[in-house]
N, C-alpha and C positions, 0 to 999 in steps of 0.2 A: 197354398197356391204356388205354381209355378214362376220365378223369376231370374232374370240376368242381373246380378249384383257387381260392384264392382267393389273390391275387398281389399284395400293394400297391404301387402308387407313387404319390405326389404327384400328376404329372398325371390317373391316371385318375381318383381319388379327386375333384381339386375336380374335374375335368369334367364324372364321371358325375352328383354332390352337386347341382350347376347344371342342369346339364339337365332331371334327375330327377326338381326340383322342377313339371316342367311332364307330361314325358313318362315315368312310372315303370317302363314296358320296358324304359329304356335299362341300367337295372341287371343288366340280365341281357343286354346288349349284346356279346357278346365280342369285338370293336372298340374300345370305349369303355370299358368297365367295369373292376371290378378281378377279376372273375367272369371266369374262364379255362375255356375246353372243350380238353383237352389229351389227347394222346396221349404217355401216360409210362412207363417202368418200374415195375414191380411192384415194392410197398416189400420190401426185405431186414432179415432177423431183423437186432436188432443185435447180438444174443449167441445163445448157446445155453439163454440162460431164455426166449426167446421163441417162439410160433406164428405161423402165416401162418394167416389165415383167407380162404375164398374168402366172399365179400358174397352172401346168395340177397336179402336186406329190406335196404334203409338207407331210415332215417324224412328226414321233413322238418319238423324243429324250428321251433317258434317263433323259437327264438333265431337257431337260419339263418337265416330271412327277414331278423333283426334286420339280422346282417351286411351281406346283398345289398343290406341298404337302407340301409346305414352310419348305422344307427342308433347301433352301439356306443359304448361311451365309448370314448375315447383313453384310460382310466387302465387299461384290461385288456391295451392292445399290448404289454407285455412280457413279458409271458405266452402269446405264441404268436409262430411264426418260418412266415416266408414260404419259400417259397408251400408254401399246405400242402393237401391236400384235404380238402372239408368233408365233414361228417357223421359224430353220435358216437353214433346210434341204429342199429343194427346187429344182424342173426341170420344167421347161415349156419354153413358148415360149416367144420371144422381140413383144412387144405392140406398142411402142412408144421408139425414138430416138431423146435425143438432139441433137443438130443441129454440136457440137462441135465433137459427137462420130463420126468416119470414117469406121471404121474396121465391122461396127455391122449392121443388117439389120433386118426392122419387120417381123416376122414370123421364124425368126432364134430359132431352137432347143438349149437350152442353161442350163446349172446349174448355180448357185452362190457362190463364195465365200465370205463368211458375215462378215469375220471382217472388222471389221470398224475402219481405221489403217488413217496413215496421210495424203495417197494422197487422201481418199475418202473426209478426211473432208477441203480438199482445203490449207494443212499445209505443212510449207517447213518437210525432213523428219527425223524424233528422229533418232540418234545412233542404236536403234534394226530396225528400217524400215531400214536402210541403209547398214545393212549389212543381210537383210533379212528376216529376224525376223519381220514378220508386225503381227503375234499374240501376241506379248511384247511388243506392242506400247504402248510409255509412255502418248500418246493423245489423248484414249479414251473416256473423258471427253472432249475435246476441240474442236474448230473449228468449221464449218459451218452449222454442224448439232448438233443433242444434245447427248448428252450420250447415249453410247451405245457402249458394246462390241463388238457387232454381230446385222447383220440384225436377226430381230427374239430379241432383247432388243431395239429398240430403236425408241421414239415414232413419226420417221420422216419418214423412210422405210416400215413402213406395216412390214409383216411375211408372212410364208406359213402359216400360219391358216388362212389366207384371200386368196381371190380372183388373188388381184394384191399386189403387192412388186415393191419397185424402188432400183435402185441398181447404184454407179456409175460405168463408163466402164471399169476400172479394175480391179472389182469384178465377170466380166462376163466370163464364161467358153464356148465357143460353143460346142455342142457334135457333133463327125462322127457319117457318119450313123451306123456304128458299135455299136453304144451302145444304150442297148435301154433307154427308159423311166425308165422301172425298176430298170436299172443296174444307171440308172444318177440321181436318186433322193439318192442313195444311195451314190455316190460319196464324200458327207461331210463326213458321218461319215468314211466312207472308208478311207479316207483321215487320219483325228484323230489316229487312227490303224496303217498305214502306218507311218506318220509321227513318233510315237512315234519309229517301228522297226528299219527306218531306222536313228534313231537319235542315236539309242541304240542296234546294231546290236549282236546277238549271233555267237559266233564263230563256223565255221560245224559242230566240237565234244562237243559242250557244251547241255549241260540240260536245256531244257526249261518249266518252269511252267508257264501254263496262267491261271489266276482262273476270272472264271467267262464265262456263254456259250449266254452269251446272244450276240447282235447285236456286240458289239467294241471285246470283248472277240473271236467272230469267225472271224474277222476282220483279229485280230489280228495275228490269224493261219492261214489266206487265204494269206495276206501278206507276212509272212514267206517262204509261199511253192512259192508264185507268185515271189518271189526273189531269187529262188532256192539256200534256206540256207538249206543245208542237218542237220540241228541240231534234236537233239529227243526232240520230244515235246508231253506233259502233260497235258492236260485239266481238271481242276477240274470244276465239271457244277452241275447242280441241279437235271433237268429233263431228262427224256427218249429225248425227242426229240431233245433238244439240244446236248446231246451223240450223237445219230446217226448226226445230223448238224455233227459234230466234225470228226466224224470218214468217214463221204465223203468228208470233205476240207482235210484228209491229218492225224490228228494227230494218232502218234502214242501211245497214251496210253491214258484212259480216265478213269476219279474215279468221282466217285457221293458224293455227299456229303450227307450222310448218317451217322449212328454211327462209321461207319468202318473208313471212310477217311483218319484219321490222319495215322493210320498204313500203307492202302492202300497205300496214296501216298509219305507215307516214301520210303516201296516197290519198288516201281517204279522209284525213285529216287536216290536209294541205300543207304539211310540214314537211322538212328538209331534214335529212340522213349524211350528218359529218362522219368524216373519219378521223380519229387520236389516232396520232403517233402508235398507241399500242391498245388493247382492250376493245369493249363493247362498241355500237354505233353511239354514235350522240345526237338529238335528237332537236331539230331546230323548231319551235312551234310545237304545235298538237292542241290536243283536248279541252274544252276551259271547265270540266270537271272529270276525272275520271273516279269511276266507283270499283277497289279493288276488290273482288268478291271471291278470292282464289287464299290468300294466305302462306304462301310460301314464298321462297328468295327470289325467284324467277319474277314470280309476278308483281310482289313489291319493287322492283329495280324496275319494271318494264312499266309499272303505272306511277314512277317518279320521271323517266325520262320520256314520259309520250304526254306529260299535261303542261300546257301552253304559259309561258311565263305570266306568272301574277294569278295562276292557278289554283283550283282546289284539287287534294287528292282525298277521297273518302274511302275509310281501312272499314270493312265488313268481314272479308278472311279474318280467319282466326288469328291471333296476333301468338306469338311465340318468340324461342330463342330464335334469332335469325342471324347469320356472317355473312360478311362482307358484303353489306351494303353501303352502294356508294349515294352518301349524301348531299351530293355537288349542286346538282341540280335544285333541291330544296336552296342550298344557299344562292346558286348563283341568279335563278330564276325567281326568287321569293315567294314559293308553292305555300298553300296553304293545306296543313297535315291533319285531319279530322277523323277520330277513332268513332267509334259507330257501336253500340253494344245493347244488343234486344231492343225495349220500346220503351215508351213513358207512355207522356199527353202532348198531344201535335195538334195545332192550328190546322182545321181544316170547314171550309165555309163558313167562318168567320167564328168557329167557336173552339174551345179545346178541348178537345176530345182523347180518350185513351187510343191509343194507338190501335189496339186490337177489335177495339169497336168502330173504328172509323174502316178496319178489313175486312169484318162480316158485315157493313152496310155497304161497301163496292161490292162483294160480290152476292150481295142480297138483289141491289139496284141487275146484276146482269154484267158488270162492267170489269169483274173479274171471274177466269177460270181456271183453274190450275189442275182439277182433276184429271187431264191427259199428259200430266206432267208425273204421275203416279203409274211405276213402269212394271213393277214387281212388287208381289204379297207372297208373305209367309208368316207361316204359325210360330209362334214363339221358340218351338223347338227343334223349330230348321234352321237354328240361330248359322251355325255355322255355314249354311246353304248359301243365306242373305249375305252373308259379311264376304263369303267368295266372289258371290254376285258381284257388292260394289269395287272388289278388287281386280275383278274382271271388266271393269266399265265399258270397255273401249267391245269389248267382241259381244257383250249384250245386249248392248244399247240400252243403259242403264240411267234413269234421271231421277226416281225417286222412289224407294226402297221400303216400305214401310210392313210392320207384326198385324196382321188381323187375329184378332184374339177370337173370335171367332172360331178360329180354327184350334185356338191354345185349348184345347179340355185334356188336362191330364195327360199329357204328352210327356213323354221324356226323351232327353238328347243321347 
């Protein structure tokens, strides 16, 4: 089958790094790059707890692009093994059934849960698997398969950028007919949004700032409303279209990030705009939670100095090398800094439930949709098409990006 691998070595890594910084195609250069277009075998169960799923959606994460663009830190490679295929956003249908699964049948409409936590890799389970927590599993490195965070890292599972994916049985989510394809490929990231709201929930009267309108960012407000938290809530976003995204899920107030911003979403938040001697605004008041959903320097520094003293800031952006952030604010206002990373099990009417099942029962009930959040489809081997796409965001009007495999037969790039 046809796959997007992602392959490191030395040389590609500083070459593509270098070049990159001039011509940023070349990341997606399969010459140059660490970004592999491969014709490989189909992954094999590694036991008889495991599925074969065939791929109909594999998404295109944020944090993918991060990879392609070797943003990542170096403190996360040891937790994924080469070469592995990417993508851990996933809907399609069961291929194949070890012999040991009972509950699952072929042709079953299904999502994936990708982390790759103790029971997948055949391990008695860590202290965070056992109280929940199977995204803090201390054993991602270990066990019967190889490193690997997530399906979508690890070189024994395939990804959605391929064909097929193997997944063990308690990574498998079935869908009702209620939800479709669209809404279920979307369910990881949904998930990630979710997860973080209801781990860090705002109180009905409080101020919410979500900066960032992309895919996790309107998530993030879809969740809110799908919870019926009556809070006011703030969108700071880039483009037109993501405002308007923003302003049919529900939010009540939206600021562009433009020259205006700082003021603007002072404004809206009823805080006050100092000036220092020299540097940035400073920022009196704001938010009593804001959810960073952006990941870079801008938008870390802009959601420590916009949340209201005695604050929560919740980090969803992908976390990285980051300079010169200024920490002032966390000390002198006493912010509360909460990192946010995929799902567990979340309290949700009154029971604990896995995060990913508490997202296909909102949007089973009607109360979630995100399928008009899905902007562009391409075939596996218009990889480079896609990857232009999201680097054009701004002139496509681009919000979520996703391979229909569908289209993948025997294609080549």
């Amino acid at each position: 089958m046809n796959a997007l691998q992602f392959d490191f070595t030395i040389p590609r890594y500083l070459l593509s790094k270098t070049i990159g910084r001039f011509i940023p195609t070349v990341f997606w250069n399969n010459h140059i790059s660490c970004l592999q277009w491969r014709k490989i075998h189909e992954p094999t169960l590694p036991n008889e707890d495991w599925v074969k799923v065939k791929v109909k959606y594999g998404g295109i994460c944020g944090s993918d692009m991060n990879l392609l663009y070797l943003h990542d830190s170096p403190s996360t490679s040891p937790f994924v093994s080469f070469p592995f295929t990417i993508g851990h956003e996933a809907v399609g249908q069961i291929d194949e059934v070890g012999s040991n699964v009972d509950r699952l049948s072929k042709g079953q409409r299904v999502v994936i849960n990708p982390v790759l936590s103790c029971e997948s890799r055949d391990m008695e389970p860590c202290p965070a698997c056992m109280r929940g927590d199977q995204s803090l599993c201390i054993n991602k490195n270990k066990g019967s398969i190889q490193p690997g965070l997530l399906i979508g890292a690890c070189h024994n599972t395939g990804g959605s950028w391929g064909q097929y994916l193997v997944a063990h049985k308690s990574q498998i989510k079935p869908l009702p007919d209620e939800v479709d394809d669209l809404n279920g490929v979307l369910v990881e990231p949904f998930s990630c949004a979710l997860h973080a709201v209801l781990r860090n929930p705002p109180s009905p009267n409080d101020n919410v700032l979500i900066i960032g309108g992309g895919l996790i960012g309107l998530s993030v407000l879809v969740a809110l409303r799908a919870l019926d938290i009556t809070c006011s809530i703030t969108m700071l976003v880039k483009y037109s279209f993501q405002g308007e995204a923003a302003k049919s899920y529900g939010a009540d107030h939206i600021v562009y990030l433009d020259k205006s911003y700082v003021g603007e979403t002072a404004r809206v938040l009823n805080a006050e705009v100092l000036r220092p001697v020299i540097g940035d605004e400073v920022i009196q008041g704001g938010a009593d939670i804001v959810y960073e959903c952006v990941g870079k320097d801008k938008s870390i520094k802009d959601s420590l100095r916009f949340t209201n003293s005695g604050g929560k800031v919740v980090l969803l952006g992908l976390a990285s090398v980051m300079e010169k952030i200024d920490w002032t604010a966390v000390w002198l206002n006493e912010l509360t800094i909460k990192g946010c990373f995929a799902y567990s099990f979340n309290e949700f009417e009154g029971e604990n439930i896995d995060t990913m099942d508490i997202a296909i029962e909102l949007m089973k009930r009607g109360k979630v949709d995100l399928s008009p959040l899905i902007t562009h489809r391409f075939s596996l081997a218009d990889y480079k098409l896609a990857f232009q796409t999201i680097s054009k965001k701004q002139k496509k009007d681009v919000l979520k990006v996703i391979f229909d495999h569908d289209k993948t037969v025997g294609g080549s790039a």
